[in-house]
C-alpha positions in Angstrom: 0.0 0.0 0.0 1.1 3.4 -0.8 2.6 5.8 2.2 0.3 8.4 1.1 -2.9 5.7 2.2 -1.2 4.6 5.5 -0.3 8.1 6.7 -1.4 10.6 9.0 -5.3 10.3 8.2 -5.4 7.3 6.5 -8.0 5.9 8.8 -10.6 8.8 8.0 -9.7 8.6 4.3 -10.7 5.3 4.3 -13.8 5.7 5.1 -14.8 8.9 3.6 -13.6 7.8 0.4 -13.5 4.1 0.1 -17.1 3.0 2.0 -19.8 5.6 1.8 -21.8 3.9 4.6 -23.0 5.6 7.7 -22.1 2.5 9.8 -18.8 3.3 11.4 -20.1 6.9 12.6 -21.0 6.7 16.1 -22.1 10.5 17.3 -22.8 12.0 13.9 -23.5 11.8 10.9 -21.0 11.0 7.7 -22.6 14.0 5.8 -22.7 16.1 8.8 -19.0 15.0 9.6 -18.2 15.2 6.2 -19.2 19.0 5.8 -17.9 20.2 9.2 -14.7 18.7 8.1 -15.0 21.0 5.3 -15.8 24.1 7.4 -13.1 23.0 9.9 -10.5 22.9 7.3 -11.4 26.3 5.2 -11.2 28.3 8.8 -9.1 30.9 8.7 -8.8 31.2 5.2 -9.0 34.8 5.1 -7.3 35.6 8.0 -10.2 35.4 10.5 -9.2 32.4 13.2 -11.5 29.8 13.3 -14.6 31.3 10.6 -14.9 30.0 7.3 -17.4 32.3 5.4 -20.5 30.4 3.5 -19.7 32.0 0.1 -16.6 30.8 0.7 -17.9 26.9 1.4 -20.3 27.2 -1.0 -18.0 28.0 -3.6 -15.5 24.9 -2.6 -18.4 22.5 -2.2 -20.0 23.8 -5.3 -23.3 23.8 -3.7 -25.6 26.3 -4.0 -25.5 29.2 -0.8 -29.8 28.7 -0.2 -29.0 24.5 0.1 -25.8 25.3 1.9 -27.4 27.5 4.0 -30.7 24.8 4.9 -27.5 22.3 6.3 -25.8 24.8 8.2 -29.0 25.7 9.5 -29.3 21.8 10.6 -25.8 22.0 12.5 -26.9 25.0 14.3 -30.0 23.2 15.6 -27.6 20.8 16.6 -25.6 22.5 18.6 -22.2 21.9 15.7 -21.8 25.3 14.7 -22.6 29.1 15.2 -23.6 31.5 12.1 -23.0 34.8 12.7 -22.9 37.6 10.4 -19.3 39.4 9.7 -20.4 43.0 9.8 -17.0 44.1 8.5 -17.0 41.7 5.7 -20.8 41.9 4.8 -20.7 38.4 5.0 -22.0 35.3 7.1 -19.6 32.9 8.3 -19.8 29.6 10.4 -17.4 28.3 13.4 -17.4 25.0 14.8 -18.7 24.6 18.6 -16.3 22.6 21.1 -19.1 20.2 20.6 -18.6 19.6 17.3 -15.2 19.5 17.7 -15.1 16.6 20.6 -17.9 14.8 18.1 -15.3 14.9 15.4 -12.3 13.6 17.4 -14.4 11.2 19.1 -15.1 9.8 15.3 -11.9 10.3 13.9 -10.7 8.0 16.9 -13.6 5.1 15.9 -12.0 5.5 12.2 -8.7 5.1 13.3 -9.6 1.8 15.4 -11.2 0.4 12.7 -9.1 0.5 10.0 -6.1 -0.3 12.4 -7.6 -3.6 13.0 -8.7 -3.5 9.0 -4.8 -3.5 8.1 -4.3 -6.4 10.6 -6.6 -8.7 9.2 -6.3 -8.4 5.9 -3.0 -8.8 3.7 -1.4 -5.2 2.8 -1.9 -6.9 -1.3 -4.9 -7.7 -0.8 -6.1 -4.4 0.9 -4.0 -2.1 -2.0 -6.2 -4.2 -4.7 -9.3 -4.1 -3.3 -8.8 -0.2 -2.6 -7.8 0.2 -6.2 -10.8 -1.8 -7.5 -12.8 0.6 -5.1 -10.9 3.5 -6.5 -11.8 2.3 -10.2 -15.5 1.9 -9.3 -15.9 5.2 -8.3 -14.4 6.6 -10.9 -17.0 4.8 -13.5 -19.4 6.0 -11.3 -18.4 9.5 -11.7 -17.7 9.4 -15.5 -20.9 7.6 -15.8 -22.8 10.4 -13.6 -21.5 13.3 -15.9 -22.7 12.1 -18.8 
């Protein structure tokens, strides 16, 4: 297997982008995790700690800012984030609670378990094939999807 698949991460990569199943999520959500992993990592961006702007999300996510907006909405209710408006900017931005934070940790820990014990069992060959197999799937899927 490649060291860019068994590094730092490697655990959440493998089940973000190898097995689209809500099944090893414990606390939350994949989508929810999936897009406050997305707010977590754009914070900052422009040089405000911790809030990543919606326009800004929107734009990265390529979803539309009203269907953006409905989700982030969602996380609020759930105590994930806070949306507040940036009165210098004009703008509204979104920050991640210590909730969502432990949540996310707390996953990225169940990730890591599981795909530890997922490299034990099953031979590193075997593993790097079925991976690429998945890898090739998807990628049918997408071409197939665009057309």
């Amino acid at each position: 297997m490649g060291e860019n698949r068994i590094g730092k991460g490697a655990g959440e990569r493998f089940f973000l982008e190898y097995f689209n199943s809500d099944r090893i999520f414990n606390t939350i959500k994949r989508t929810d995790f999936l897009l406050l992993s997305a707010i977590e990592s754009r914070a900052g961006e422009r040089g405000r700690p911790g809030r990543t702007y919606l326009s800004d999300l929107s734009a990265a996510l390529d979803i539309p800012i009203p269907a953006l907006s409905k989700t982030v909405e969602r996380l609020q209710d759930k105590g994930l984030v806070t949306w507040k408006t940036d009165r210098t900017a004009g703008q509204t931005y979104v920050k991640l609670t210590s909730k969502a934070v432990e949540l996310m940790d707390s996953e990225r820990r169940c990730m890591t378990t599981a795909y530890e014990r997922v490299k034990a069992e099953i031979d590193p060959q075997d593993l790097e094939r079925t991976m690429e197999t998945v890898r090739k799937i998807a990628e049918i899927l997408k071409e197939s999807k665009e057309t």
